[in-house]
C-alpha positions in Angstrom: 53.2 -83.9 59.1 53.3 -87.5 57.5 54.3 -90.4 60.2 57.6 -89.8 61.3 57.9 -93.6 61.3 57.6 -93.9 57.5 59.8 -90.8 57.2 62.2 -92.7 59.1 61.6 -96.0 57.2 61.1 -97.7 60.6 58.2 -99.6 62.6 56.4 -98.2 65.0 57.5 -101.1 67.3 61.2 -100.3 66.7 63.2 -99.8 70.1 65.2 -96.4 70.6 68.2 -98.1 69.3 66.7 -98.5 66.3 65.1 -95.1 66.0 68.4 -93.6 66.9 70.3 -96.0 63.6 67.4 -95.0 60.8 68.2 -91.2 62.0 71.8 -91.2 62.4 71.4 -93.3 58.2 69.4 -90.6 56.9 71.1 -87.7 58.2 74.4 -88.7 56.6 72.8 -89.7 53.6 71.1 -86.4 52.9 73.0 -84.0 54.6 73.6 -81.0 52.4 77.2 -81.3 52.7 77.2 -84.7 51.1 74.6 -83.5 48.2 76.1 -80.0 46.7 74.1 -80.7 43.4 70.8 -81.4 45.2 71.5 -78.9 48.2 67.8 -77.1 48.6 66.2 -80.7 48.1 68.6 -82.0 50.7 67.8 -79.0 53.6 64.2 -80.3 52.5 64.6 -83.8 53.4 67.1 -83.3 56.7 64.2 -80.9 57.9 61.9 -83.1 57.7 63.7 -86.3 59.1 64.8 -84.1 61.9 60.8 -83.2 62.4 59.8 -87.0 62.9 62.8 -87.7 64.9 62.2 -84.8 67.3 58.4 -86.3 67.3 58.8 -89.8 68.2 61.3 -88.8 70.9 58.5 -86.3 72.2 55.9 -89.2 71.2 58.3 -91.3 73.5 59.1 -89.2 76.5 55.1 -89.1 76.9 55.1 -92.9 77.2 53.8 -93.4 73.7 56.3 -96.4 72.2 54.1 -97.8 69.7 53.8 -95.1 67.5 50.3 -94.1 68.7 47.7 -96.5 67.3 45.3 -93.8 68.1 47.3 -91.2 66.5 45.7 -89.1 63.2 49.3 -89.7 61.6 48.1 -93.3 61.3 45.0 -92.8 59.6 44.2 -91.2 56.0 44.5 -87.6 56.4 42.9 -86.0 53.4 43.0 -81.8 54.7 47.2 -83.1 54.8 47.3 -84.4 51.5 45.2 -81.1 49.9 48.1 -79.0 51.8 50.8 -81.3 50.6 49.2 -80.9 46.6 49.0 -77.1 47.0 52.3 -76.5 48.2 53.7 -78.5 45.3 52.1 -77.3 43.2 53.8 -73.7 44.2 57.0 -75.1 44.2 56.4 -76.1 40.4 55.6 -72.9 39.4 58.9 -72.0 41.2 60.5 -74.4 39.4 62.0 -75.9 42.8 61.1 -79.3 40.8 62.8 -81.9 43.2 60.8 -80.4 46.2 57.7 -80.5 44.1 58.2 -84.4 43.1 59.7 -85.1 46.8 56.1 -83.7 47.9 54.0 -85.7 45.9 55.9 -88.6 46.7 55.0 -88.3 50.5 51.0 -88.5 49.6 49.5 -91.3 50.7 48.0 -93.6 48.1 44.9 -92.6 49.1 45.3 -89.1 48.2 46.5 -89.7 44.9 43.5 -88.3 43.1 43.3 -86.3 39.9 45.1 -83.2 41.1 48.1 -85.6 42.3 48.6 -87.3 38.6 48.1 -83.7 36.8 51.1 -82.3 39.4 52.8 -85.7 39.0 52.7 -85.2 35.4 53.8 -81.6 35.7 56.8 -82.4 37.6 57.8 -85.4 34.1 57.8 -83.3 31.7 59.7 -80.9 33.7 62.5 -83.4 33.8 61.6 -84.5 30.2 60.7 -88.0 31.0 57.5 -87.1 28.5 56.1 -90.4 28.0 55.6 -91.4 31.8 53.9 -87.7 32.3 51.7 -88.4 29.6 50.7 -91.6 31.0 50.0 -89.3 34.4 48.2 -86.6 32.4 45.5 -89.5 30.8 45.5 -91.0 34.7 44.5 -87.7 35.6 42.0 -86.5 32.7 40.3 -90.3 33.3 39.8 -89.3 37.1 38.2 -85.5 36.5 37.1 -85.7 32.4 35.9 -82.3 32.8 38.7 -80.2 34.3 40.1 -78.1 31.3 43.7 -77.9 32.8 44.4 -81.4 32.7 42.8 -81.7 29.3 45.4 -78.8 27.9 48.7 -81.2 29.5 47.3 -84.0 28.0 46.6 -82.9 24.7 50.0 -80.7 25.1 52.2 -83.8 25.6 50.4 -86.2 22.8 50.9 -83.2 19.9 54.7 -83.5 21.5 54.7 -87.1 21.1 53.2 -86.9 17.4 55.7 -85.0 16.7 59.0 -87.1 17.8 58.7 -88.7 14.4 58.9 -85.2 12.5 62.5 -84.1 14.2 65.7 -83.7 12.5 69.2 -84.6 14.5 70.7 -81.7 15.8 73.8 -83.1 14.8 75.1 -80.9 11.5 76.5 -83.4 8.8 74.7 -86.6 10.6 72.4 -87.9 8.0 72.0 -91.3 9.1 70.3 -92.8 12.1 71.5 -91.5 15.5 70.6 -92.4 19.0 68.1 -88.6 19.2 66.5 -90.8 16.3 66.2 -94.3 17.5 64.8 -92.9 21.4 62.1 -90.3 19.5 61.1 -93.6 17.4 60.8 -95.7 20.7 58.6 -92.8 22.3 56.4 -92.7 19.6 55.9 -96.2 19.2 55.5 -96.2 22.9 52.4 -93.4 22.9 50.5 -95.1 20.1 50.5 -98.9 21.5 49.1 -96.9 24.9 
């Protein structure tokens, strides 16, 4: 479990008023009732802000009100973060894509290795945002120049964005310029200034 703290988007120092407010925030904001469009992400995230609350009550009713200095959910956790990339990396390849992203969200910095930008990238094109998983996929290839996965993304989304200038509009009878056009001109330019 990450620190229910930072799931919370509290201190460790707040009082149980506070605690009580963050929880009461989130719930509304993403309880599935209130997010039909977004409804298995948004089980997903009350789950987990219920988890930390239920925590730093327990963490409280043992006398622990500063969040537990001591506490492994303080410190850089790296078996949790190789737990976190594995399961998102399931969730991609069952196309639950906002979990996935959601998960690799939660990693610490410090567990944003190779594996993380190669996922990260993953879950982009996914959602067709191609130049900013291409900019993941050469993070990634950088960090582990030998793995042949991240190599094939990589090279995947660049023969994508050489090809952006090739397209035709979709549009039957549209022989000028349209906006397709213009943003496929804008992400090529983009990939060849990187």
């Amino acid at each position: 479990m990450t620190d229910p703290y930072k799931v919370l988007g509290i201190s460790p120092n707040a009082t149980n008023e506070e605690v009580k407010r963050a929880y009461k925030e989130l719930a509304l904001k993403y309880h599935p009732d209130k997010n039909p469009n977004m409804a298995e992400y948004a089980e997903s995230k009350m789950k987990e802000i219920n988890e930390a609350y239920d925590e730093i009550l327990r963490r409280r009713a043992n006398g622990d009100y500063n969040g537990g200095a001591s506490s492994s959910y303080n410190s850089y956790n790296d078996s949790d973060d190789n737990a976190i990339l594995k399961r998102a990396r399931q969730r991609i390849l069952d196309d639950q894509i906002l979990e996935a992203d959601a998960d690799l969200e939660s990693v610490s910095p410090n567990g944003r290795n190779a594996e993380w930008h190669y996922l990260k990238a993953c879950v982009l094109t996914r959602k067709g945002a191609f130049v900013d998983a291409l900019r993941h996929a050469n993070t990634a290839c950088k960090m582990d120049p030998q793995n042949m996965e991240y190599k094939m993304l990589r090279d995947n989304l660049q023969s994508r964005g050489n090809g952006y200038g090739n397209q035709t509009t979709s549009h039957p009878g549209n022989a000028g310029c349209d906006m397709c056009d213009i943003c496929s001109l804008l992400i090529c330019l983009d990939c060849i200034c990187r």
